[in-house]
C-alpha positions in Angstrom: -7.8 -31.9 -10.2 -6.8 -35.4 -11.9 -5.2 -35.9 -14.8 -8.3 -38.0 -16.2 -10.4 -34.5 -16.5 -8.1 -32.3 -17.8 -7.3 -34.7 -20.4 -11.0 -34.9 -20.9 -12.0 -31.6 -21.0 -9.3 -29.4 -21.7 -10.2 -29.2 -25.3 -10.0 -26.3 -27.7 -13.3 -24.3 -27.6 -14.8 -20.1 -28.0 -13.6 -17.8 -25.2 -17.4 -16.7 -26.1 -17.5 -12.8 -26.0 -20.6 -13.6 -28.3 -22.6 -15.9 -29.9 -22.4 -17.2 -32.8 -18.8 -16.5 -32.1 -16.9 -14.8 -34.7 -15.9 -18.0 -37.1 -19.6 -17.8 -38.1 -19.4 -14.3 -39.2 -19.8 -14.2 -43.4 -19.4 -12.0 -46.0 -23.1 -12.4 -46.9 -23.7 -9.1 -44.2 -22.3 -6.5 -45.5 -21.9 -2.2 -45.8 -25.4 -2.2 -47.2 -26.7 -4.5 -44.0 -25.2 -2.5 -41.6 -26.6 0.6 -43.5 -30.4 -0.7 -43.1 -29.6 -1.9 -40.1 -28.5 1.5 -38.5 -31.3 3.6 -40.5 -33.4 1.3 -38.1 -32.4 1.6 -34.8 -34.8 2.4 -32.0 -33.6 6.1 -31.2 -34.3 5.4 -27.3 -31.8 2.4 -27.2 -28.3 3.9 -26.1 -25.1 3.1 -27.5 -21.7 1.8 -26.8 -18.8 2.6 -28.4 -15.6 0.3 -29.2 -12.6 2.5 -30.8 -9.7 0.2 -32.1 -6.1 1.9 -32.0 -4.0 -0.9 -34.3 -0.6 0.2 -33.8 2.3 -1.1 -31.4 6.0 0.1 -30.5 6.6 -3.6 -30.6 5.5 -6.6 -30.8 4.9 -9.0 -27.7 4.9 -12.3 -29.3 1.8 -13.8 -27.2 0.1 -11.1 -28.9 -3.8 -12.1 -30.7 -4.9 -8.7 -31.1 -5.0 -7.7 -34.9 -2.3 -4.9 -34.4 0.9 -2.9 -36.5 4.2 -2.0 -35.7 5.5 1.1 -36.4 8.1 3.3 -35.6 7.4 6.6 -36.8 4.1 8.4 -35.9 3.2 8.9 -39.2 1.0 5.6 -39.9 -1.1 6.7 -37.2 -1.9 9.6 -37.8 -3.0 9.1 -41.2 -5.0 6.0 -40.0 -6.4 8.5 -37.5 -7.9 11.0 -39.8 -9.7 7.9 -41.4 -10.7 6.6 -37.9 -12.4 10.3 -37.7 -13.9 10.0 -41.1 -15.7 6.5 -40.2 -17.2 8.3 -36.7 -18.4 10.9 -39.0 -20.2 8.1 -41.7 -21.4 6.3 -39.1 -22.8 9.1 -37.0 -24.9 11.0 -39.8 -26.7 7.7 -41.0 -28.0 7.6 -37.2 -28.6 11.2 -36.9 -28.2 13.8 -34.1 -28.5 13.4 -30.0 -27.6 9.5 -30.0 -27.1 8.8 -26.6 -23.8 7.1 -25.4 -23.1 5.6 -21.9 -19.9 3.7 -22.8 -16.7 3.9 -24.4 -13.6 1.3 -24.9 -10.7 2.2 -26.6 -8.4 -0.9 -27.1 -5.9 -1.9 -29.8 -2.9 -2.5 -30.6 -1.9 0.4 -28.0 -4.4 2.9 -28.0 -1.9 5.2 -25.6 0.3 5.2 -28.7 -1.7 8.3 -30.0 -0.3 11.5 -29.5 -2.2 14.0 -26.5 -3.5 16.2 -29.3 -4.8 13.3 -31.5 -6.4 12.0 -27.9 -8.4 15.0 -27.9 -9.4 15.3 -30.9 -10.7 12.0 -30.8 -13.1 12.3 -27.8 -14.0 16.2 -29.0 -15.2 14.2 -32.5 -17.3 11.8 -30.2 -18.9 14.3 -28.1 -19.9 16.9 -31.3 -21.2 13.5 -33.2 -22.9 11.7 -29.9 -24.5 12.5 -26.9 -21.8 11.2 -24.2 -23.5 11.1 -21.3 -21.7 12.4 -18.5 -21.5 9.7 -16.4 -20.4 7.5 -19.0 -17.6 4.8 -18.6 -15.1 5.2 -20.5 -12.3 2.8 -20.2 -8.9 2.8 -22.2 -6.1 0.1 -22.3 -2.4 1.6 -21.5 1.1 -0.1 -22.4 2.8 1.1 -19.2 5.8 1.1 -21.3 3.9 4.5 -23.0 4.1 7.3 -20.4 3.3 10.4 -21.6 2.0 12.4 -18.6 0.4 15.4 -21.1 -1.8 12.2 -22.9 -2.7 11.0 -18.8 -3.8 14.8 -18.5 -6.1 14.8 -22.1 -7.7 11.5 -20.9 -8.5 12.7 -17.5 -9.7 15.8 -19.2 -11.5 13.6 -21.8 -13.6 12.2 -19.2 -12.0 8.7 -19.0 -13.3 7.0 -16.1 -10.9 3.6 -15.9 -7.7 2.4 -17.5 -6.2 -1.2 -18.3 -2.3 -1.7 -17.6 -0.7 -4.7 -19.2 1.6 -6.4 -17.1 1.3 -10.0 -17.6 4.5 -11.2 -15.6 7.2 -9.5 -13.6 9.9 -12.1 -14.0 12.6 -11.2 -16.8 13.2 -14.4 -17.9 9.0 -14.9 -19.0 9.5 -11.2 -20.6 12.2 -11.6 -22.2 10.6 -15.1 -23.5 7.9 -13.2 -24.9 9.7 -9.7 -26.3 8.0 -7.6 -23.6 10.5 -6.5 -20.8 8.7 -3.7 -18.1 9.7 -2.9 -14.9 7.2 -3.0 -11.9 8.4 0.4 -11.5 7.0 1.7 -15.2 4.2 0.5 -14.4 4.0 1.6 -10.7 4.5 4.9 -11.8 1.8 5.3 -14.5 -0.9 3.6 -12.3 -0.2 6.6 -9.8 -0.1 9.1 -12.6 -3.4 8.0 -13.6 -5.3 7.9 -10.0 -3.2 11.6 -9.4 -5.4 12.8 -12.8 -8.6 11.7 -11.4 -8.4 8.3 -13.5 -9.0 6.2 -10.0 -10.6 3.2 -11.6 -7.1 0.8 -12.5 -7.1 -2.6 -13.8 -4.2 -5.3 -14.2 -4.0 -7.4 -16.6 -2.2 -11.4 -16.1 -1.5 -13.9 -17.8 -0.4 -17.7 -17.0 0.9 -20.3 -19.7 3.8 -17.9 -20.8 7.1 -19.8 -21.4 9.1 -20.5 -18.3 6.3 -19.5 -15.9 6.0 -21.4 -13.0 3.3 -21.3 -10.1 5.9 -19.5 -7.9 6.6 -17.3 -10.4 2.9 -16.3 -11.5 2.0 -15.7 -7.3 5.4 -13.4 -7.7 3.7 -10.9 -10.0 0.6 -11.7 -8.5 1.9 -10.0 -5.0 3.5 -7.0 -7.3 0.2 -6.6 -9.3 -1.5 -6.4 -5.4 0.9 -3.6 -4.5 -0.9 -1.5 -7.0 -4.0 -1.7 -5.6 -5.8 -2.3 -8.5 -9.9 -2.8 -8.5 -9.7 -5.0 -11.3 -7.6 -8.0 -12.5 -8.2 -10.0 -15.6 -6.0 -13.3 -15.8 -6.0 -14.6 -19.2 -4.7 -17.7 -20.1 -2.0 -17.9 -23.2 -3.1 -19.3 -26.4 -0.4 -20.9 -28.3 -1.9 -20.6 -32.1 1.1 -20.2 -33.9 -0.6 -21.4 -37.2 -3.2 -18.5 -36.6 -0.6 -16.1 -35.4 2.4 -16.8 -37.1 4.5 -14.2 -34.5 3.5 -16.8 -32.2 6.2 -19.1 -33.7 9.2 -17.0 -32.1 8.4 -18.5 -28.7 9.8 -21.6 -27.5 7.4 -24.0 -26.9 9.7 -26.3 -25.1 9.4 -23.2 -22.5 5.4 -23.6 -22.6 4.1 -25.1 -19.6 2.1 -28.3 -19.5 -1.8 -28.7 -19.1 -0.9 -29.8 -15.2 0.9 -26.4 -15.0 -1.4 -24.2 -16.5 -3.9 -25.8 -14.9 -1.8 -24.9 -11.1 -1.1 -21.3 -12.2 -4.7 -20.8 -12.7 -5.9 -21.9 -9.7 -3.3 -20.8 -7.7 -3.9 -17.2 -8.7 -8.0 -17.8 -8.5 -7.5 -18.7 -5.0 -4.8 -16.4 -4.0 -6.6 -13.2 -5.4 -9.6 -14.4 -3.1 -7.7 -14.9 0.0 -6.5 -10.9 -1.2 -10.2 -9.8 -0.7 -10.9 -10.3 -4.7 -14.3 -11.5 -5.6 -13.9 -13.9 -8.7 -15.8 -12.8 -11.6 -16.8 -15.7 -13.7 -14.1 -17.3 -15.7 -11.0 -15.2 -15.3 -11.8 -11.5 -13.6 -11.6 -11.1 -10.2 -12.6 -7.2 -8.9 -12.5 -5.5 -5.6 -16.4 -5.8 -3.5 -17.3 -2.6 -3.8 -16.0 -2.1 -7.3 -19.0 -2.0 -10.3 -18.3 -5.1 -11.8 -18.3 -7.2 -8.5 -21.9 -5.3 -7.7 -22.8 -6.0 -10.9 -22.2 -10.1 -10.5 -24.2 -9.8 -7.0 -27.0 -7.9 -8.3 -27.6 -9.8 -11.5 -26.8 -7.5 -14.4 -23.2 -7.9 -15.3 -22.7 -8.9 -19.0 -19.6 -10.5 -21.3 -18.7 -8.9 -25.2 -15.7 -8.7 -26.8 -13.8 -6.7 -23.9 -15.0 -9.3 -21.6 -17.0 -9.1 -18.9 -19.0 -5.8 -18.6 -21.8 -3.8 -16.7 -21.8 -2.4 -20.5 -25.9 -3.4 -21.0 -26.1 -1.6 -24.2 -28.1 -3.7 -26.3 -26.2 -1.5 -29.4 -22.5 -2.0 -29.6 -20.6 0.1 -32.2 -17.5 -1.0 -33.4 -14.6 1.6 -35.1 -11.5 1.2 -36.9 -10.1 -2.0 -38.5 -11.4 -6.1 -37.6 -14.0 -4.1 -34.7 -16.9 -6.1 -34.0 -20.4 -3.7 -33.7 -23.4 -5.8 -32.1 -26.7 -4.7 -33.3 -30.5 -6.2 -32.3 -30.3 -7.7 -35.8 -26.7 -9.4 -36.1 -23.2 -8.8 -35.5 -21.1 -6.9 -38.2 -16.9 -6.9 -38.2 -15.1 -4.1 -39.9 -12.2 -5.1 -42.5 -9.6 -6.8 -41.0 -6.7 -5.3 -42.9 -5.4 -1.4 -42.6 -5.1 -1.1 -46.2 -8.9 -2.5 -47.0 -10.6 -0.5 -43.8 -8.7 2.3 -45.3 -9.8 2.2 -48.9 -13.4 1.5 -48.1 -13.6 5.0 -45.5 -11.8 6.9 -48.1 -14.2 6.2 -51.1 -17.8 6.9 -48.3 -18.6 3.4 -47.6 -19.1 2.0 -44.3 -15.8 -0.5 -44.3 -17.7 -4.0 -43.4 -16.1 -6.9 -44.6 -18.6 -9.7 -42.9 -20.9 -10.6 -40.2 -23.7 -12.5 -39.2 -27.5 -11.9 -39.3 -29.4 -13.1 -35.9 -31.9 -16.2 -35.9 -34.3 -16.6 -32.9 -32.1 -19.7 -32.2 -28.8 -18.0 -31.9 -30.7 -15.4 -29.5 -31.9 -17.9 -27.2 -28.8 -19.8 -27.1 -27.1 -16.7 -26.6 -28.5 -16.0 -23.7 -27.6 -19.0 -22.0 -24.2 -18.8 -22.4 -24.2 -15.4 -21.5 -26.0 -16.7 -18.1 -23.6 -19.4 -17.7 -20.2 -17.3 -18.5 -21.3 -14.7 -16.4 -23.4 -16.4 -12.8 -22.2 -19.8 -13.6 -26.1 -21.1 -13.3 -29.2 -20.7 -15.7 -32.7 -21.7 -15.5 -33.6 -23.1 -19.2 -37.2 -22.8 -18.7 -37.2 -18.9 -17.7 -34.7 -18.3 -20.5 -37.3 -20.2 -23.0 -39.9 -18.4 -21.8 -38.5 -15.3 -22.0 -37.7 -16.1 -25.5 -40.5 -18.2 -26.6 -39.6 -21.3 -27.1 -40.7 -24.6 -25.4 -39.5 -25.8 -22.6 -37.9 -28.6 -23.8 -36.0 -26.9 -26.5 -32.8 -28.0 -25.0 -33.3 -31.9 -24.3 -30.8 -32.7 -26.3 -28.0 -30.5 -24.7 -29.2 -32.0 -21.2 -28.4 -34.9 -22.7 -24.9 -34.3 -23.1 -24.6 -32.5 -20.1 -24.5 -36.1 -18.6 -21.3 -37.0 -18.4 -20.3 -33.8 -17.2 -22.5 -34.4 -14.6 -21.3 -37.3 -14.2 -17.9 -35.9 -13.3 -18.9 -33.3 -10.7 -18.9 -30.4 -13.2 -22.4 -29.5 -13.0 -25.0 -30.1 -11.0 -28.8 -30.3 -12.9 -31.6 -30.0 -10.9 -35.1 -29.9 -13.3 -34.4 -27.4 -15.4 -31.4 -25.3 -13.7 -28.3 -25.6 -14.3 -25.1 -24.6 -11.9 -21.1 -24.9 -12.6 -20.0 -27.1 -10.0 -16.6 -25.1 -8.0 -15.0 -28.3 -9.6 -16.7 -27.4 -12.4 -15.4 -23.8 -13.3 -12.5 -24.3 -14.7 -13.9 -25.9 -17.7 -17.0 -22.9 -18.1 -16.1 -22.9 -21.6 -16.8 -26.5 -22.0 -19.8 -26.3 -20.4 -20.7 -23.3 -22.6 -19.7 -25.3 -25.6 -22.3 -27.9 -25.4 -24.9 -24.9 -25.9 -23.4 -24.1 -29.5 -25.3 -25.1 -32.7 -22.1 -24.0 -34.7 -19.3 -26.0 -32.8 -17.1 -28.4 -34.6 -15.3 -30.8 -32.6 -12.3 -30.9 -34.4 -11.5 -27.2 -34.8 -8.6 -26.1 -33.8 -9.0 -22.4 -34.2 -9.8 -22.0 -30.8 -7.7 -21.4 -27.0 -7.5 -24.4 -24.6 -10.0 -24.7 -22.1 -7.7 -23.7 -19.3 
């Protein structure tokens, strides 16, 4: 890849786990939207559930989540009996027997909650909703965490998969980044897990850390392999330390450049390949016979705000503080801060702080960058039609698709478009020139690669 293209293209644009991405969202939607919009929903649709644990032992300063530290259990627990309370508002505005086929628990460290707490939680889901019994139900684990009683209430809960953070095995790009773990710790709760019946296991990477090299990264690469994992998402280190001011205690001096970054994420893309990995759009590469690769052959796999996802609920739930819930009319965000979420629950209010009310434009546009994040290729006609809109809705956006075409990123071809290989590394870019909302000078936003 030459230097001209990274320079060109490597700009500062959404990861797009929506659209309108979340900079959009307003506090024009609020409680009383999401109330009217939930009294509404079409009792057939099924729903998805996203459960956001915002507590951490520590701190890994590469961290973007919205997350706590806290050293006594305390915290949690009180946060948890208002986590329960919001499950229990949102659940009697829809009613009984809602159907639910999936469930993500992230954080913040959702394994920081205690085995009894763990229960409790899912028992509260299944008396509130109708869990379906093959539902997936995924979970992300700091390895760091082992508790083999809370791997026992999970399997027992039903969960079906379970993310491990790694991110790099080398000591010097842990210590860089306050998160030291063995290979072993994490060795040993992967086998804990598939022992309980938990045999779905993905590994998550990262590349762009301070003092990672390309050797380095293909180092925990090979360790990662050792585990066997289905899944591995590789995500690429955004340095925003004037969004995430924690982000300041890393040396950027020990940041590698664009030419780097750019090495380490091919390098792995390739490597994991050659491993017998099928690359899953930008950054997830699974296992053939795992869901998610059948899902990019057969046409149905999806991207939200865990990534990409044979979740097709078209209703998306989101729980505890800053969680996102997706909803046919708009996107709502909880509040953002523990003490807000936590005052709002406590006096019966549904705790929404903003969101963002759909138009038949963001829809349509929506759906081709969905398209494009997740096959790489769209057809603009079928997606007009399907939505429509004329044909030539988009003339504009070919348009300035022509210097990308230009360059070998993308290949047109009447109305289909298709990510060039060269192309892929810049997806997001592509992606960008679909969005209506996109200001060219915000900085808000990751690198491109």
């Amino acid at each position: 890849m030459s230097n001209r293209l990274l320079a060109k293209y490597d700009q500062r644009v959404p990861r797009y786990t929506s659209y309108p991405t979340a900079p959009q969202f307003h506090a024009g939607v609020d409680a009383g939207s999401y109330r009217a919009w939930l009294s509404g929903l079409d009792r057939a649709l099924p729903l998805s559930l996203y459960l956001h644990i915002p507590f951490c032992d520590s701190l890994c300063w590469f961290c973007g989540c919205h997350t706590k530290v806290v050293r006594r259990y305390d915290p949690v627990a009180a946060y948890f009996d208002v986590l329960l309370r919001e499950i229990d508002l949102v659940a009697e505005l829809l009613g009984p027997g809602r159907r639910v086929c999936h469930i993500h628990l992230g954080g913040g460290t959702p394994t920081i909650l205690e085995p009894a707490d763990m229960a409790r939680l899912f028992a509260r889901l299944r008396a509130r909703f109708d869990v379906e019994p093959d539902a997936d139900i995924a979970i992300e684990n700091d390895p760091r965490e082992f508790n083999p009683d809370l791997v026992r209430v999970m399997a027992e809960a039903g969960v079906t998969r379970a993310s491990l953070g790694l991110q790099d095995i080398n000591l010097q790009v842990q210590q860089a980044v306050n998160r030291v773990q063995s290979l072993d710790e994490t060795r040993r709760v992967a086998d804990a897990l598939r022992e309980a019946g938990i045999s779905s296991i993905n590994i998550d990477l990262m590349y762009g850390l301070p003092h990672q090299t390309l050797g380095r990264v293909l180092r925990t690469i090979d360790a990662a392999l050792e585990l066997k994992p289905e899944r591995i998402c590789l995500f690429g280190y955004a340095h925003v330390p004037w969004m995430k001011k924690h982000q300041r205690l890393i040396d950027e001096a020990a940041l590698p450049d664009a030419e780097e970054r750019f090495a380490q994420y091919m390098g792995v893309a390739k490597y994991l390949q050659h491993a017998g990995y099928d690359w899953i759009g930008l950054d997830h590469f699974a296992l053939p016979g795992d869901a998610l690769s059948r899902a990019a052959r057969d046409g149905t796999l999806h991207r939200n705000f865990q990534g990409y996802t044979t979740d097709s609920a078209q209703l998306r739930l989101g729980f505890g503080p800053s969680a996102i819930g997706m909803l046919p009319e708009g996107f709502v965000q909880n509040e953002v801060t523990l003490h807000g979420y936590r005052e709002a629950v406590q006096a019966g209010e549904l705790p929404i702080a903003r969101g963002l009310e759909l138009k038949d434009d963001d829809r349509l546009r929506a759906a081709v960058i969905e398209r494009l994040m997740c096959f790489l290729r769209v057809d603009l006609a079928e997606v007009c039609r399907a939505h429509g809109q004329e044909a030539g809705a988009f003339a504009d956006e070919m348009e300035a698709l022509l210097p990308l075409q230009a360059d070998g990123l993308v290949r047109v071809t009447g109305s289909k478009l298709k990510v060039t290989a060269k192309g892929r590394p810049f997806l997001r870019r592509v992606c960008a020139v679909f969005d209506r909302y996109l200001e060219p000078a915000e900085t808000r936003h990751a690198q491109v690669v």
